[in-house]
C-alpha positions as CSV (number, residue, x, y, z in Angstrom):
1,X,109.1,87.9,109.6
2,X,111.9,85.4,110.0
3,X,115.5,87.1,109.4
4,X,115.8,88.1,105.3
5,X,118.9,86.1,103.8
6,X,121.2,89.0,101.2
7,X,119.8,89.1,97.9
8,X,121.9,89.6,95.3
9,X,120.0,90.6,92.0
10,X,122.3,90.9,89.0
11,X,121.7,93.9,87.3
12,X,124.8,95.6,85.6
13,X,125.9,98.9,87.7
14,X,125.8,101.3,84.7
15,X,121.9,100.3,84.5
16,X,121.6,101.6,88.4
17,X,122.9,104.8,89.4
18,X,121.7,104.6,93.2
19,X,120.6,102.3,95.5
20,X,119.1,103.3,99.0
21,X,118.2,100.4,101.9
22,X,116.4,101.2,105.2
23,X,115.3,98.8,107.9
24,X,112.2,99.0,110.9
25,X,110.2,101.4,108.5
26,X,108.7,101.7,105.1
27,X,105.4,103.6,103.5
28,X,103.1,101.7,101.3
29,X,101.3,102.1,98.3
30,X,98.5,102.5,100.3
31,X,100.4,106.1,101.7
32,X,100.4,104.6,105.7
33,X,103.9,103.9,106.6
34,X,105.1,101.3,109.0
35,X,107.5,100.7,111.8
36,X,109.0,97.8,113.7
37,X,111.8,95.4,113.1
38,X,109.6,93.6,110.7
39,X,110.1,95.9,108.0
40,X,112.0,96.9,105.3
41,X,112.3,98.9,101.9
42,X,114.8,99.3,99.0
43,X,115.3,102.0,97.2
44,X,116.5,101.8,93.3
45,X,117.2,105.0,91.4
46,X,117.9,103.8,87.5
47,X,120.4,105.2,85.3
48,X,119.4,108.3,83.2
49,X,117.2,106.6,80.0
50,X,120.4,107.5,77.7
51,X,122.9,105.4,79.6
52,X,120.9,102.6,80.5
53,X,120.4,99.9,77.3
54,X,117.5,98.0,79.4
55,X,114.5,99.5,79.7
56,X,112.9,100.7,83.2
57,X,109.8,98.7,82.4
58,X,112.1,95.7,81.9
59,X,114.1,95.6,85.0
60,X,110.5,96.1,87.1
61,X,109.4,93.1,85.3
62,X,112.0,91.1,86.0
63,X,111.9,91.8,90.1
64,X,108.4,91.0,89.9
65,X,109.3,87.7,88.8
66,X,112.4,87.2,90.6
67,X,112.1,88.7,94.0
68,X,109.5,86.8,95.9
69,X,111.6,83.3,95.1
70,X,114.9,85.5,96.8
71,X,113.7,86.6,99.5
72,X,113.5,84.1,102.2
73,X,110.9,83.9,105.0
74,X,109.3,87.3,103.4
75,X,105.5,87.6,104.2
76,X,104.9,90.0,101.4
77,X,106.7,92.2,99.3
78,X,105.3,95.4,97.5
79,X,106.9,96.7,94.3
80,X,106.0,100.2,93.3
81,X,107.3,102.1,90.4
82,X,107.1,106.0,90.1
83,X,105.8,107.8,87.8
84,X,105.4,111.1,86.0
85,X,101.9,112.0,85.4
86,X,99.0,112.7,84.7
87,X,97.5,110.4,85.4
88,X,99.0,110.2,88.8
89,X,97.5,107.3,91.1
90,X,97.4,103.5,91.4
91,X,96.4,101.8,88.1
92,X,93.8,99.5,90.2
93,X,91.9,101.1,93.0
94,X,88.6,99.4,93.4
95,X,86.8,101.5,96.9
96,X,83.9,98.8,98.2
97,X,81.6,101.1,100.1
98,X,79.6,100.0,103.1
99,X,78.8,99.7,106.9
100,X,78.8,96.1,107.3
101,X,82.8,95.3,108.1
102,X,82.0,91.7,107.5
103,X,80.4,92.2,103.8
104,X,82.9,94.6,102.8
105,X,85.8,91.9,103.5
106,X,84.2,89.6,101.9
107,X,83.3,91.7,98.5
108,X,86.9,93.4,98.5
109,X,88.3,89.3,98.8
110,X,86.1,88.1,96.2
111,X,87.5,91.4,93.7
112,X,91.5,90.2,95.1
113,X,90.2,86.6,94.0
114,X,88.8,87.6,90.4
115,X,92.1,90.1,90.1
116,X,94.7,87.1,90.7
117,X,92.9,84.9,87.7
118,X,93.4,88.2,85.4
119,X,96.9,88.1,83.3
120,X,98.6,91.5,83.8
121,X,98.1,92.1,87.4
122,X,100.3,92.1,90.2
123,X,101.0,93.3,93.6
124,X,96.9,92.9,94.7
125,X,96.9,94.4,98.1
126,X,94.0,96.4,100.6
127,X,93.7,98.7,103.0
128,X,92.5,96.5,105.8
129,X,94.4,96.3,108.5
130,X,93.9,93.9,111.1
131,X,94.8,94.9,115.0
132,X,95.1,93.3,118.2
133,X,92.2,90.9,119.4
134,X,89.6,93.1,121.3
135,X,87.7,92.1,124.3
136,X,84.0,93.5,124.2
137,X,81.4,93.6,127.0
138,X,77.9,93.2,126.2
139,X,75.8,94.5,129.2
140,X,72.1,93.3,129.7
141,X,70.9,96.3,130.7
142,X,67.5,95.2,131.6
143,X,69.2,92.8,134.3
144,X,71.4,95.5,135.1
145,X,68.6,97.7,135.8
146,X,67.0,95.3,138.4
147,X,70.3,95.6,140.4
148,X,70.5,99.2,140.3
149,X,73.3,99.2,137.9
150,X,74.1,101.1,134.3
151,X,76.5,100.5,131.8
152,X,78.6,103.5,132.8
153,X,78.9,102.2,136.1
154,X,80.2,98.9,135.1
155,X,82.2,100.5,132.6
156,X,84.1,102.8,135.5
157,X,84.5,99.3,137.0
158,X,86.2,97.8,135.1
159,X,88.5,100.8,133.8
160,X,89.1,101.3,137.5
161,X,89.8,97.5,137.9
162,X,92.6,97.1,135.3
163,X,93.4,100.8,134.4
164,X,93.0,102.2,137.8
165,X,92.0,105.9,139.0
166,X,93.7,108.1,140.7
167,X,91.9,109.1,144.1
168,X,94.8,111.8,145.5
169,X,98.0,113.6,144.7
170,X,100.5,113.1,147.0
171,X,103.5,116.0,147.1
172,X,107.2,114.8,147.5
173,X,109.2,118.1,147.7
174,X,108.8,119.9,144.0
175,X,106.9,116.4,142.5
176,X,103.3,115.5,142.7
177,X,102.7,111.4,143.1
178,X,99.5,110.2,141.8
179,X,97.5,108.0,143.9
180,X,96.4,105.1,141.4
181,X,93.6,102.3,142.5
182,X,93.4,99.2,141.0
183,X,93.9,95.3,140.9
184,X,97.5,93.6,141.5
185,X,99.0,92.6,138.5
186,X,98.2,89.0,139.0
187,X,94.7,89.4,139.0
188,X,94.8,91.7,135.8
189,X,96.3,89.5,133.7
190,X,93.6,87.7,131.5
191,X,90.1,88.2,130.2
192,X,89.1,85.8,132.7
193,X,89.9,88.2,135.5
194,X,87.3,91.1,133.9
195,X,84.5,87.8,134.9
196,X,85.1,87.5,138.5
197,X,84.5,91.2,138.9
198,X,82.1,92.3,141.7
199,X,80.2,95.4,140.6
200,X,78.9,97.5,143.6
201,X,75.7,98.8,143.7
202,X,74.8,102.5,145.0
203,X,73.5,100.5,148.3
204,X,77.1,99.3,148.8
205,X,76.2,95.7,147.6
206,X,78.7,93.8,145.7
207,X,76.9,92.2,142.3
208,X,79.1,89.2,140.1
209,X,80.0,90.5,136.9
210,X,78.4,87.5,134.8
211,X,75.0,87.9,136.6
212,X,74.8,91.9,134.3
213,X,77.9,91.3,131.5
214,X,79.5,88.8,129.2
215,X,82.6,88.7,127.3
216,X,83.4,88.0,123.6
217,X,86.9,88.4,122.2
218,X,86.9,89.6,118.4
219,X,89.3,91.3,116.0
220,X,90.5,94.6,116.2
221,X,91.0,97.0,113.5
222,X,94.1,98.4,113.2
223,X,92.5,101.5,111.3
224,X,88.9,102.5,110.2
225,X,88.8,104.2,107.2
226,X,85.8,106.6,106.1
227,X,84.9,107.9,102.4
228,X,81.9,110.2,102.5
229,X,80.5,109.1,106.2
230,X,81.1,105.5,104.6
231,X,83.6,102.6,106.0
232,X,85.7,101.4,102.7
233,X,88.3,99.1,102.5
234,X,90.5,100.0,99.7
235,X,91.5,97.5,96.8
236,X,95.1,98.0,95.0
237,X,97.1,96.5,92.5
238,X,99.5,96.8,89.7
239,X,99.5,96.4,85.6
240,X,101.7,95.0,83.3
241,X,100.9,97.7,80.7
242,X,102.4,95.5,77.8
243,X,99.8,92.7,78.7
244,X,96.7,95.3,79.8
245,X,96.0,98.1,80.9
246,X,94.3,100.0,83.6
247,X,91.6,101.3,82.0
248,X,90.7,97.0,81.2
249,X,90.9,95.8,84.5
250,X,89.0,98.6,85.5
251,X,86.2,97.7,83.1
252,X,86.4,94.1,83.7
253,X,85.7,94.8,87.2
254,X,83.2,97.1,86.7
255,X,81.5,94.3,84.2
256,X,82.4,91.3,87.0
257,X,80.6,93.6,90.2
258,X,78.0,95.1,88.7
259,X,75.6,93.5,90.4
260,X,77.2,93.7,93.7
261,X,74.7,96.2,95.5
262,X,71.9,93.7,94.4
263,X,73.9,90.8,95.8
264,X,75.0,92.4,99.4
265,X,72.5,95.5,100.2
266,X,74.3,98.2,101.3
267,X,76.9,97.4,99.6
268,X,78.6,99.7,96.4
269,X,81.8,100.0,94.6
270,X,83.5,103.1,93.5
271,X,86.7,103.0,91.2
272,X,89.7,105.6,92.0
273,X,93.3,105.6,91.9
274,X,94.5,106.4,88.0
275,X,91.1,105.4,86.4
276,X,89.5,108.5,88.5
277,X,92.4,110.7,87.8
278,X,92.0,109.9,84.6
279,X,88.7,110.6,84.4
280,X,88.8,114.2,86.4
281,X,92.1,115.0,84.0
282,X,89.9,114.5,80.4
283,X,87.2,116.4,81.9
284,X,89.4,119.1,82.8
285,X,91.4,119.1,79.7
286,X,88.0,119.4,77.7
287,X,86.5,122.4,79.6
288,X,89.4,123.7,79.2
289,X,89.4,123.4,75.6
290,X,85.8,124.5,75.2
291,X,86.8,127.7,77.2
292,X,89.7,128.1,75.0
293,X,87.7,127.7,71.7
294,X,85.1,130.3,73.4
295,X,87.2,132.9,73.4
296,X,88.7,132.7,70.5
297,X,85.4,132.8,68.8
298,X,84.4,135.3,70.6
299,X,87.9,137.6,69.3
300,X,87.7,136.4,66.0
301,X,83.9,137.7,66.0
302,X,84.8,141.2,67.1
303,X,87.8,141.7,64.8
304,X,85.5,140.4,61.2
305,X,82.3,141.5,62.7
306,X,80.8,138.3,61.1
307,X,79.1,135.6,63.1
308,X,80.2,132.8,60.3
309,X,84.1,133.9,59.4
310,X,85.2,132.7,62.4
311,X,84.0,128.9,62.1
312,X,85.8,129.5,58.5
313,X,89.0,130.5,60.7
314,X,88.3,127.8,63.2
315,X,88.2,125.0,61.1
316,X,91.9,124.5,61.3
317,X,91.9,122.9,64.2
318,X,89.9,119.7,63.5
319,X,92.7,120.0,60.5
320,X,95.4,119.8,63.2
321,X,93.6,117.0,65.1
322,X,93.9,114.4,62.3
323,X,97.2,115.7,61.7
324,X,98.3,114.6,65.4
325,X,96.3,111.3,65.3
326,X,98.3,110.5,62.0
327,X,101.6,111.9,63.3
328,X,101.4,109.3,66.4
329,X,100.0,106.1,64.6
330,X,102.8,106.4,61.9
331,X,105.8,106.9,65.1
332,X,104.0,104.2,67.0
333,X,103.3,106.0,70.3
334,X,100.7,105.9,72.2
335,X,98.4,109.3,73.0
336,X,99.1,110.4,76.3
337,X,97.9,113.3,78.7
338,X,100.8,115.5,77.5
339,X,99.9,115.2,74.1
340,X,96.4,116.4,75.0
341,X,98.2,119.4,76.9
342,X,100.5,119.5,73.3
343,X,96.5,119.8,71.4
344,X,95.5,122.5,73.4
345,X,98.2,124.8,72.7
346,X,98.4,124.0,69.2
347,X,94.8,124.9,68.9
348,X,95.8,128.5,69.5
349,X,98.7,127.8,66.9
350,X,97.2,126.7,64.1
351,X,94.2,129.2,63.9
352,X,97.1,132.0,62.7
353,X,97.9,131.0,59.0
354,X,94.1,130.7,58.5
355,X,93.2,134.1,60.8
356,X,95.7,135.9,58.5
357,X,94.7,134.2,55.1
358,X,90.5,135.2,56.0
359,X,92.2,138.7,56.5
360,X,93.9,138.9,53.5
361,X,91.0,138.0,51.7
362,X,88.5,140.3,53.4
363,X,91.4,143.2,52.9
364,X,91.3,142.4,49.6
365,X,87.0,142.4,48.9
366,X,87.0,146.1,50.7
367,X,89.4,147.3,47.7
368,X,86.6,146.3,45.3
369,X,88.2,142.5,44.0
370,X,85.6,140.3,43.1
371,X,85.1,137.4,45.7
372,X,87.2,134.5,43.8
373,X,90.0,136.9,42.6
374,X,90.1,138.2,46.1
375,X,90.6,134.6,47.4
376,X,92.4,133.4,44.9
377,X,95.3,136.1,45.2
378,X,95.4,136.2,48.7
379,X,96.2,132.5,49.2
380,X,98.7,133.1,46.6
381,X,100.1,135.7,48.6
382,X,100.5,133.9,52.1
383,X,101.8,130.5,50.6
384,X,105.3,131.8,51.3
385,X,104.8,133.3,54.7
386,X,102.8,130.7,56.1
387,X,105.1,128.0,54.6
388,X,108.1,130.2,56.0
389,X,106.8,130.3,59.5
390,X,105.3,126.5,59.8
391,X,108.9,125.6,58.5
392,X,110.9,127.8,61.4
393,X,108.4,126.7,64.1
394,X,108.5,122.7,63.8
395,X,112.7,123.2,63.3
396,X,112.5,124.8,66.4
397,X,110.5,122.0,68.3
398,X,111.5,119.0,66.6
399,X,114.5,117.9,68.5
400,X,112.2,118.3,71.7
401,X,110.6,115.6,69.7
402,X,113.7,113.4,69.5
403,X,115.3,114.1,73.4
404,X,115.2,110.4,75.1
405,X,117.2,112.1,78.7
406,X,114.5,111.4,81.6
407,X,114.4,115.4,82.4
408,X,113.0,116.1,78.9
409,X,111.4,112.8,77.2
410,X,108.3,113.2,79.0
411,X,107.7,117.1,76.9
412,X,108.2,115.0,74.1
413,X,104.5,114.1,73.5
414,X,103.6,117.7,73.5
415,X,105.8,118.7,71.1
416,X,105.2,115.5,68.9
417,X,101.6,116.9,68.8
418,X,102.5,120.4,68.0
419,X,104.6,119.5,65.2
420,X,102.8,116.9,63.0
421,X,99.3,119.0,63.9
422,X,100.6,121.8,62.5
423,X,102.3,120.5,60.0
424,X,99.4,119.0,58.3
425,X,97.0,121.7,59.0
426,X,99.3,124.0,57.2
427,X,99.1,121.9,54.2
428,X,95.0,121.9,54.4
429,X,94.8,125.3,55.6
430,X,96.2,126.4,52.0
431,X,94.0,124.1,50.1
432,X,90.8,124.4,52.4
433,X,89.9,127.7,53.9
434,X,90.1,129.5,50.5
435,X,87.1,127.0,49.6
436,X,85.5,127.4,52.8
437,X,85.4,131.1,52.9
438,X,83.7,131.0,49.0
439,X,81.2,128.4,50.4
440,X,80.7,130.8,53.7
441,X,79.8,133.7,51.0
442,X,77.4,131.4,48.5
443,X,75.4,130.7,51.8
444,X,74.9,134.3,52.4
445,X,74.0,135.4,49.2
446,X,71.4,132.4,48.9
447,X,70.0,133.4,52.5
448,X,69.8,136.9,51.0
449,X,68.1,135.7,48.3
450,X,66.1,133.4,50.1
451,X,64.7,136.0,52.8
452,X,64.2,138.6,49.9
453,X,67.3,140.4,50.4
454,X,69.3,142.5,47.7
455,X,73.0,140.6,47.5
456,X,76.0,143.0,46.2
457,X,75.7,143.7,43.2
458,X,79.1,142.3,41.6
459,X,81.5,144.7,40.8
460,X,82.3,145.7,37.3
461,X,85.3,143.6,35.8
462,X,87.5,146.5,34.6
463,X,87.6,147.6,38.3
464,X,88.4,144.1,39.9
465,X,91.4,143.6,37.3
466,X,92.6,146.8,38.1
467,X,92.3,146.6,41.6
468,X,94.0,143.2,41.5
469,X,96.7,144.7,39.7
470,X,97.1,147.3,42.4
471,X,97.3,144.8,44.9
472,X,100.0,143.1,43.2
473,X,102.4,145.9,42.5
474,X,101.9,146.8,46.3
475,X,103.0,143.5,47.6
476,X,105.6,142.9,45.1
């Protein structure tokens, strides 16, 4: 790289708290780092989010679209922007699977090709690495084998020719010299030198190297890279989330390549980077979820020793779900993984107004209320503490909800969840378990009915009022 004029990008100072330069190394997006005079990387550290007044998103765009116009005599230039996760990884990372190296650069160019016509993508890189030009020998061993020669021999040849081998140790006082044989530099010099070799043969004869060998010169490889026994060469790039996303690109190459195995045999494509995070991160989230909802059915089964009370309970948290998917489409922000996090543990949040309001109830049957009084005076009864508590737990995580620092904004989603879920479950909990619950106990007195059973007979009116009015003057 020809020698990189300053670069003076003007970005006020209160927008940039550090900034960090080294020269002759740098690490990639690709995780390899490099060395040599020929490289260099900048590091920018931005203001905390409640100084700055431009956005970080903003000032990445506008390097993108400034830098490679500054920069003079630069061969390419890598932005990468860090970021919290999940989902951690590069937004692009398209693996093309294979043992041909031939067909995989020429499917992983034909996926840069497609990815430079698509708006929103930047930075389009792989993970081939090209190395020095290689000199191969390709022995004819059949002709070889008429001489009395193998390919080791003539391998040991030519090491010993331009390498050497050491044939004795020689001992100067408290060192040992190696002896080293081999050709004089001026006849080790060139590729030309390996074909006027004589390879001897075990009689002592002296055979010319082109009459068993030839030469070809091809490309190296600066690395060979392996997935699952597999060569891969690695496509990366970069998304302008504001113009798409990752999770297009990565269908619109999934829809472009789909036929790439059919088109170059051997050949297959497998998508990594954020779209596989994402991908293992939802799948963990929802077992984890499933376990979650497992056990709690499980607990909730023991403590009303009914197999159907605990959906009744339960259903407050598909009350808590549209509360959170109403609660982010009204602020305008997007869903993210900490919000899913934020789900979870409201799931175990939610479940308590409507655990305590089934007790009530059932509390209240076992002193001898009829079914609907029962219900009906126990919701009447928790409307204040549930109210109460909902109340004192989203003032206690609401300003979480408002924090805009970098150290706290990205809890924010998680408690944005936890507060608008359970503040609308609350609401429907009131309203909607008390009808659940009498729709639970119509179904079992129909099964009853229906598989000849003899349903409770209802208890006598005098004794629910009186009951009720027990109830009353005992919880004030």
């Amino acid at each position: 790289m020809e020698q990189v004029e300053n670069v003076v990008l003007s970005f006020p100072t209160d927008q940039i708290e550090s900034t960090v330069g080294t020269v002759g190394e740098t690490s990639s997006r690709r995780s390899r780092g490099e060395r040599g005079p020929h490289v260099a990387q900048v590091k920018i550290k931005l203001a905390d989010a409640t100084i700055r007044t431009v956005t970080s998103d903003k000032i990445f765009r506008d390097l993108r679209a400034r830098l490679p116009g500054a920069v003079v005599g630069a061969e390419s230039i890598e932005l990468r922007k860090d970021s919290r996760g999940p989902p951690l990884g590069e937004a692009v990372h398209v693996q093309v699977l294979g043992e041909d190296r031939d067909l995989l650069r020429r499917v992983s160019g034909e996926i840069q090709d497609y990815l430079r016509g698509v708006n929103g993508v930047y930075d389009i890189t792989d993970s081939f690495e090209a190395g020095k030009d290689e000199v191969h020998v390709e022995v004819d061993e059949a002709l070889a084998a008429r001489f009395g020669l193998s390919v080791d021999g003539i391998g040991r040849t030519i090491r010993t020719a331009i390498e050497g081998t050491i044939v004795a140790t020689v001992q100067e006082g408290d060192e040992d010299i190696d002896v080293r044989v081999r050709y004089l530099p001026e006849h080790r010099r060139s590729v030309e030198d390996i074909a006027t070799l004589r390879v001897p043969t075990l009689d002592g004869n002296l055979v010319p190297f082109g009459n068993v060998a030839t030469l070809s010169t091809r490309d190296g490889l600066g690395q060979i890279d392996r997935t699952g026994r597999e060569r891969v060469i690695a496509v990366s790039a970069d998304v302008d989330s504001d113009i798409i996303t990752s999770v297009e690109v990565n269908s619109l190459i999934g829809e472009r390549f789909a036929d790439v195995s059919s088109r170059y045999p051997g050949i297959h494509i497998v998508f990594g980077g954020e779209a596989s995070d994402t991908i293992e991160s939802l799948t963990s989230l929802a077992q984890a979820f499933i376990i979650a909802l497992l056990v709690m059915y499980s607990i909730l089964g023991a403590t009303f020793k009914s197999f159907t009370q605990p959906f009744v309970v339960l259903f407050a948290i598909p009350f808590a779900l549209i509360g959170v998917v109403v609660g982010f489409f009204i602020m305008g922000k997007p869903l993210t993984f900490m919000s899913l996090f934020g789900v979870i543990a409201l799931a175990g949040i939610v479940v308590n107004d409507s655990l305590l309001l089934v007790y009530f109830i059932n509390d209240a049957r076992a002193r001898g209320i009829k079914t609907v009084h029962a219900v009906v005076i126990s919701a009447k009864r928790r409307f204040r503490p549930v109210m109460l508590t909902t109340l004192s737990t989203v003032a206690g995580i609401l300003p979480l909800t408002l924090v805009s620092d970098d150290q706290s904004a990205w809890l924010s989603p998680m408690a944005t969840a936890i507060v608008w879920g359970l503040s609308f479950s609350t609401v429907l909990v009131l309203l909607l378990v008390p009808a659940l619950y009498l729709i639970d106990d119509d179904i079992h007195r129909r099964l009853k009915r229906l598989f000849g059973g003899s349903p409770k007979k209802a208890e006598d009116q005098t004794g629910d009022v009186a009951a009720a009015q027990a109830l009353r003057t005992e919880t004030g």
